[in-house]
N, C-alpha and C positions, 0 to 999 in steps of 0.2 A: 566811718567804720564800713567795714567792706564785709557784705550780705552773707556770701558765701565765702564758704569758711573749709579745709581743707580738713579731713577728721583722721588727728592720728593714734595710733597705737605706741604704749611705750613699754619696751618689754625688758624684765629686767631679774635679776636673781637675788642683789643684794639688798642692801641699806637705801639705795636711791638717791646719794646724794646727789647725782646727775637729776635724775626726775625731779628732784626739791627744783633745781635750777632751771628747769622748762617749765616746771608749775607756777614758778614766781615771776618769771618773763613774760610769762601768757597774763597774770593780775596786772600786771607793771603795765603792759598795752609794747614789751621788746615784739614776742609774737603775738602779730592782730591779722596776719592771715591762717591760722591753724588755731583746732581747737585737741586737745586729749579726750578723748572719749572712751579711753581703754587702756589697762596697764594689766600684762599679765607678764604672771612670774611662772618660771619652773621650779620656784622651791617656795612650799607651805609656810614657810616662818620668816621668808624677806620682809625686816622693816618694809622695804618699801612699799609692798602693800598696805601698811597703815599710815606715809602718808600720801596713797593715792584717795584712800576709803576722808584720812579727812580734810581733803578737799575736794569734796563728793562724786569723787570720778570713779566710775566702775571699774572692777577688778576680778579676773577670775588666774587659777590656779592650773598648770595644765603640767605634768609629770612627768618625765620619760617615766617613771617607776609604774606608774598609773597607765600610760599609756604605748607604751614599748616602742614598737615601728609604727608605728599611726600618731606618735608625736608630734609631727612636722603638719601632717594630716590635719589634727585637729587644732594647732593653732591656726593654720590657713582657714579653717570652719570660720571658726571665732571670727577673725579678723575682716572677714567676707559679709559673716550674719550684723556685722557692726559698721559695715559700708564703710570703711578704712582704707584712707587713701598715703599715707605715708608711716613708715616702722622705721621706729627710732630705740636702738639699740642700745641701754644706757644701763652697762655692766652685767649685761647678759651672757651668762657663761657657757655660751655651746655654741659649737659651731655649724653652721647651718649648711645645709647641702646646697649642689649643682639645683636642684629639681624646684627647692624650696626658695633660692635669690632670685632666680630664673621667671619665676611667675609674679614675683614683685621685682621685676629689675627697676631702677634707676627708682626705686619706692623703698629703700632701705637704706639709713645711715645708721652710722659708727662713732662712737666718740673714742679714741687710743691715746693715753697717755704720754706721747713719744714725736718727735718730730718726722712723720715717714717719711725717707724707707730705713730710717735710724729705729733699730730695739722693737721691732716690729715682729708678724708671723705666729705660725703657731709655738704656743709654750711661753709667747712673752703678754701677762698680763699682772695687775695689778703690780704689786710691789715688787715682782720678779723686773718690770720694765723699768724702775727705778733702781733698784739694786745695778741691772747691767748697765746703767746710765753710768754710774757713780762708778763703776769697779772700770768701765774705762775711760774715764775721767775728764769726760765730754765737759766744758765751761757752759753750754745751752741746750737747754731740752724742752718740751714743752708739751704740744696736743695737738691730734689732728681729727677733723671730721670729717669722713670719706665714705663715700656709698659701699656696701657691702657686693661681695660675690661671695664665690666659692671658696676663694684663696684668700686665708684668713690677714686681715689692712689690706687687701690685694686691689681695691677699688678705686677707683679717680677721689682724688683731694678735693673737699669742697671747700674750707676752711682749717688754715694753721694759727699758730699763737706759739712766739719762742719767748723763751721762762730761764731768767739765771741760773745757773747753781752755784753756790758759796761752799768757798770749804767750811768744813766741819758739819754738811750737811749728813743725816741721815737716811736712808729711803723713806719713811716715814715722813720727814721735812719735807722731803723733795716734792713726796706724793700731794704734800694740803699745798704745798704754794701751788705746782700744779695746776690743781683740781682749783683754787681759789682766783688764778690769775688768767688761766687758760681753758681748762676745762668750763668751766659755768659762765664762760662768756662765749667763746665759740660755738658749742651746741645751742642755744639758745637761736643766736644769731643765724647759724645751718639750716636751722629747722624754719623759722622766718621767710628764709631765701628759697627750699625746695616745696613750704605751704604754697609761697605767691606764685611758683611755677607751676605747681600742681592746677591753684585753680587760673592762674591764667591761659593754660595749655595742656589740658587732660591729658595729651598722650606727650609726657618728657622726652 
């Protein structure tokens, strides 16, 4: 087991089913160089906050509603006063400014439902990315996890995973093989790969 340990933040809006899938890889020993120390949401009522609270990782609440232009602001706070070395974005629905990737460069991934630079961009998320998959009748789709910037999937690939589609699927289908076959293994494994770089090499 290796000492140091790389502390990250997982920020998130929805349900969490990505977060389930880094919380279970981190028991599992997939990641054994990062630890979660932090999951915050921008909305009061994401599942995911209940299962970060029950497997006893801190959790705070941070608003645009609540907190207007100083949003970006005070999750930099948080994520600072938490000594947080890598942001992993797992169905976090806002897109984040020049000002705000720029100070965590190369400390912020993405998990996209999509193979980039396939259904990608702003406007293409959740079921909207599978719906455009299926209406132009791509045979492979899949997931990619890419460092963030400014320009929404606009960041270097760190990991992909290509995923059938069958006919008769619906976005819906498309979405859980997805998320079951690619999603919840690739992030997992991303996060593993930019922990051990983080502590092997502070500055990425």
């Amino acid at each position: 087991m290796k000492e140091k340990k790389a502390n990250i933040a997982v920020l998130v809006s929805g349900t969490g089913t990505n977060l389930q899938a880094i919380i279970d890889a981190q028991k599992s020993g997939v990641i054994k160089s990062g630890e979660i120390k932090l999951v915050i949401s921008n909305k009061k009522d994401a599942y995911a906050i209940t299962r970060a609270q029950d497997a006893g990782i801190k959790t705070t609440v941070i608003t645009k509603q609540e907190y207007g232009e100083e949003f970006e602001n005070r999750i930099t706070e948080v994520l600072n006063e938490n000594s947080i070395d890598l942001i992993v974005l797992a169905g976090f629905m806002v897109i984040l400014t020049r000002r705000f990737t720029e100070t965590f460069k190369n400390r912020i991934i993405n998990v996209h439902p999509s193979l980039i630079p396939s259904f990608c961009g702003e406007g293409f998320y959740g079921l909207r990315v599978h719906k455009a998959a299926l209406r132009k009748g791509v045979k492979v789709t899949g997931a990619t996890v890419h460092f963030v910037n400014e320009i929404p999937d606009g960041g270097e690939i760190i990991e992909q995973k290509a995923v059938r589609v069958y006919p008769g699927d619906t976005p819906e289908k498309l979405q859980k093989r997805v998320m079951r076959q690619a999603e919840w293994k690739i992030l997992p494994k991303a996060v593993e790969t930019i922990s051990e770089r983080i502590i092997d090499n502070e500055h990425l």
